[in-house]
N, C-alpha and C positions, 0 to 999 in steps of 0.2 A: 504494500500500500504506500502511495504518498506519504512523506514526512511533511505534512502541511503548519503553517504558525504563519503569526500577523507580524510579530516583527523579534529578532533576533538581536541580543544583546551577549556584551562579554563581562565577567564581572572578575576583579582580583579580591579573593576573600580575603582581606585583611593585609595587614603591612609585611611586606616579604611572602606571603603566603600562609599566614599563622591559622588562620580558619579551616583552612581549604580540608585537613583533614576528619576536624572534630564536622565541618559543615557533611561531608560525606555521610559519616557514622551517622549521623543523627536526623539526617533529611533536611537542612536547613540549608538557607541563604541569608550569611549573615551581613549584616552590616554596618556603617561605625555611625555617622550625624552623632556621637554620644551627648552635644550638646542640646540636643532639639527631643523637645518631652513625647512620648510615646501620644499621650494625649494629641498634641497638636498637629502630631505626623497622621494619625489616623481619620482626625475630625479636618483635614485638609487644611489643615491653618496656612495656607501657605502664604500670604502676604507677609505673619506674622513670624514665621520661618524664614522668609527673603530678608528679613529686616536682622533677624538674629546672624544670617550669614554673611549680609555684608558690614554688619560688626563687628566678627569673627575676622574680617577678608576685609580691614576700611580702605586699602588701598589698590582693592582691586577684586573691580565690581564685576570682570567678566568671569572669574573662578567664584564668583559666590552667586551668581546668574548658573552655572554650569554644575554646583552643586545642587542649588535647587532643583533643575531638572533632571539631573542623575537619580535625587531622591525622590520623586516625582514618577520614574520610570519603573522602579523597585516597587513603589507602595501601589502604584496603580495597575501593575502587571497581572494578568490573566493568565489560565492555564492555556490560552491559543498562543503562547509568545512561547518561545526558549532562551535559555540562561546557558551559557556555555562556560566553563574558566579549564584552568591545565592545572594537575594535580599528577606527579610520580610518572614524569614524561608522557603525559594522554592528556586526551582531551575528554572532559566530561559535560553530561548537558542534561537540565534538568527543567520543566515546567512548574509552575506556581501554584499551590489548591489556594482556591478562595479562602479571604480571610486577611484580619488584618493583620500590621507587622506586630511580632510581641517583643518578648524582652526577657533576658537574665541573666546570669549575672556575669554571664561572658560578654556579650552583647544585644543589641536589636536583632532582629530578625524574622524571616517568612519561614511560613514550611513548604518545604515542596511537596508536588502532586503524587509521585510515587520513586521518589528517592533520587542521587546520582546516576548518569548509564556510561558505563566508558566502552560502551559498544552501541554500532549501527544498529538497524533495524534489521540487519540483512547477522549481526550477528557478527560481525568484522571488528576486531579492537583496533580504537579510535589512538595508538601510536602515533604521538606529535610528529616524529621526521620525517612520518610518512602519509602527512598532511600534505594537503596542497601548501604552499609558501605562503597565498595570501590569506589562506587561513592561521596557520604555526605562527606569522608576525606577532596575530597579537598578542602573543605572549611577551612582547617588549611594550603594549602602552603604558604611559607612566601614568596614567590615572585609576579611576576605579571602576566607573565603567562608563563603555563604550557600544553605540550601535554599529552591528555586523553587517556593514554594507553590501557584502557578498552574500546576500542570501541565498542562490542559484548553487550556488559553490557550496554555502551552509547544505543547502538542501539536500544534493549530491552525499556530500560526507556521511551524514545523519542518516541516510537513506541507507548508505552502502550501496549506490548504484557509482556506474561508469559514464562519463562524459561519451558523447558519440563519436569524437574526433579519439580517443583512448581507446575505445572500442575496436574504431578502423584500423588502429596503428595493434590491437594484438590480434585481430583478423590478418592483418599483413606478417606478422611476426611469425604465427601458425601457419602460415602457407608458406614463408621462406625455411622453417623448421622442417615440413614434410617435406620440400626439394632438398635440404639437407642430408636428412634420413637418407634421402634416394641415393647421393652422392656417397653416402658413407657405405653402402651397400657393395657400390662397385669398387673400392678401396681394395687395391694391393693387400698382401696381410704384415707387410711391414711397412706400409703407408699407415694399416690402422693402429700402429704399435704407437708409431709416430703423434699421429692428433692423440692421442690416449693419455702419452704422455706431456704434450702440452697443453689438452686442456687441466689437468691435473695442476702443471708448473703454475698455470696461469692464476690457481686459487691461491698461492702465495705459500703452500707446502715447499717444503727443500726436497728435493731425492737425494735420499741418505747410501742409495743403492741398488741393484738389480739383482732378486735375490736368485732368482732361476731364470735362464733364458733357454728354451727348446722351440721346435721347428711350432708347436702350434698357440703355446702359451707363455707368459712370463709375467714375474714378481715384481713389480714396483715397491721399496720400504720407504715411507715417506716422514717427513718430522714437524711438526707446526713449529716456527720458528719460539712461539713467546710462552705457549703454554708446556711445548718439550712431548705434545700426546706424537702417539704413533700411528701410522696407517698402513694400510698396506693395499695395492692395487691387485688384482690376477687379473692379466688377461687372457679369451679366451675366442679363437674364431668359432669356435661351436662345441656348445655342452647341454646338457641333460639336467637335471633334476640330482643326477644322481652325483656328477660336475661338482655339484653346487654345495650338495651335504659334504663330499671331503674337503673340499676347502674351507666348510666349518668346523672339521674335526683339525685342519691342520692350523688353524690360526686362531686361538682363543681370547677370549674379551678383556682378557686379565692382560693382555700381552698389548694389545690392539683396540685403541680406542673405534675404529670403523676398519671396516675391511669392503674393500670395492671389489664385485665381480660383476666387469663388464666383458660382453659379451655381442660379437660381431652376429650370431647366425645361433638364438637361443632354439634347443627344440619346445613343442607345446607345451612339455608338462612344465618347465623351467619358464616359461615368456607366464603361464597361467598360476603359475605359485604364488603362494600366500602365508602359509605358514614359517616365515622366514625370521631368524633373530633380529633383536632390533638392533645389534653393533654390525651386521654384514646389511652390504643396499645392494641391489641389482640394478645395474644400469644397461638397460635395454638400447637399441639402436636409436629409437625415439628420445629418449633423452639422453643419451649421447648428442645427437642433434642441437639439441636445446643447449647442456652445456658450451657447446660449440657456439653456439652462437656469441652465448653472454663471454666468452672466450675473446669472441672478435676474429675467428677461424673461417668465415664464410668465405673470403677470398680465397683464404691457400684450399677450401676444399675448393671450390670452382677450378684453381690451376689445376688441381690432381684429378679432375673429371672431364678440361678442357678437351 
């Protein structure tokens, strides 16, 4: 369904972020005016409020004009609006239940309609760096809150849907992936030794060595430079099921943080396996593919198919 709301706001709970956590736990939206009485704020006093904040603010009427309205925004907010702030690298986003603001003895505050959500609709965790940009910004306003001009983009995120022009470009991506595939098909078997091991190099592992090399398979021992885990590659122009169990009898978990058996020409029962440990992946022609791609290998396969 549509993520529908009338207007989208960003809020910063508190100074440096002091709320942001107790506001989760407990369903609220807090916020500061400490000077301005719960009375007034509710009963809409606001000529009387304006007065109180450019007293507060006497030399500068347009931050006490912009408090007002900020506080203005909070108290009159409906549950068709959303509230967004960033809390533990995400972004969370939450509606308002009717009701006025209350109070205690942390601060002012609303409750919201049915908690924080640091996930879409779709079910996707809402991970700031993998925000759009002109969403993630506002995590630098220096104020308290701000209307979310991007609403389409809001929309988008909240939804867990894809832009259409993102869409065409992993439409295009999948189609350049199956031509891939196809290329890696016709690969020499020490052409595919080759991409194998540089898509491998390219994930930023060392090769510490090649532990077996024979006419149809061979061992890659790999080392993450920072954390010191180990890996280890087998490759294989064509295997079984049955391929696939000794290679987990021969490299144990305890020894090898993952173990990679990729595989040029899998038979069925190995391409349709499932009961597989979770430290060995099978890396099928298809994504091998895909590796390759994010690799930046498409040309040198195009040369080796030319």
């Amino acid at each position: 369904m549509p993520f529908e709301f009338n207007s989208a706001f960003y809020i910063k709970l508190g100074r440096a972020g002091c709320w942001e956590a107790d506001s989760i736990q407990k369903s609220r939206l807090r916020l500061g005016w400490s000077n301005q009485s719960l009375a007034d704020i509710n009963a809409g006093q606001w000529p009387v409020i304006a007065e109180q904040l450019r007293h507060e603010q006497p030399n500068k009427a347009q931050v006490a004009t912009t408090d007002l309205n900020r506080l203005q925004d909070i108290t009159l907010s409906t549950p068709e609006d959303v509230w967004i702030m960033f809390h533990g690298a995400k972004l969370w986003w939450a509606r308002l239940a009717p009701g006025p603001v209350e109070e205690d003895d942390i601060s002012k505050y609303r409750v919201t309609l049915d908690g924080w959500h640091d996930m879409s609709q779709s079910g996707r965790l809402l991970v700031a760096n993998e925000l759009p940009g002109k969403i993630a910004q506002l995590q630098g306003f220096r104020g308290t809150v701000c209307r979310v001009r991007e609403k389409q983009l809001l929309r988008r995120v909240l939804e867990g849907t894809r832009s259409e022009l993102a869409s065409r470009i992993a439409a295009e991506r999948a189609g350049l992936c199956s031509q891939l595939e196809k290329a890696i098909a016709e690969l020499h078997w020490k052409d595919y030794e080759t991409l194998v091991d540089l898509v491998f190099r390219h994930a930023g592992w060392l090769r510490v060595s090649v532990l077996g090399q024979h006419a149809k398979a061979y061992d890659l021992e790999l080392r993450e430079a920072i954390t010191g885990d180990r890996y280890v590659v087998q490759v294989k122009s064509q295997a079984t099921r049955a391929d696939l169990d000794k290679t987990i009898q021969d490299f144990s978990e305890t020894d090898y943080r993952k173990v990679f058996f990729v595989v040029h020409s899998p038979a069925a029962d190995l391409a349709n396996a499932t009961d597989i440990p979770t430290h060995v992946e099978l890396v099928a022609p298809s994504h091998l593919a895909d590796l390759a791609l994010d690799a930046g290998l498409s040309q040198w396969l195009e040369e080796k198919v030319a």
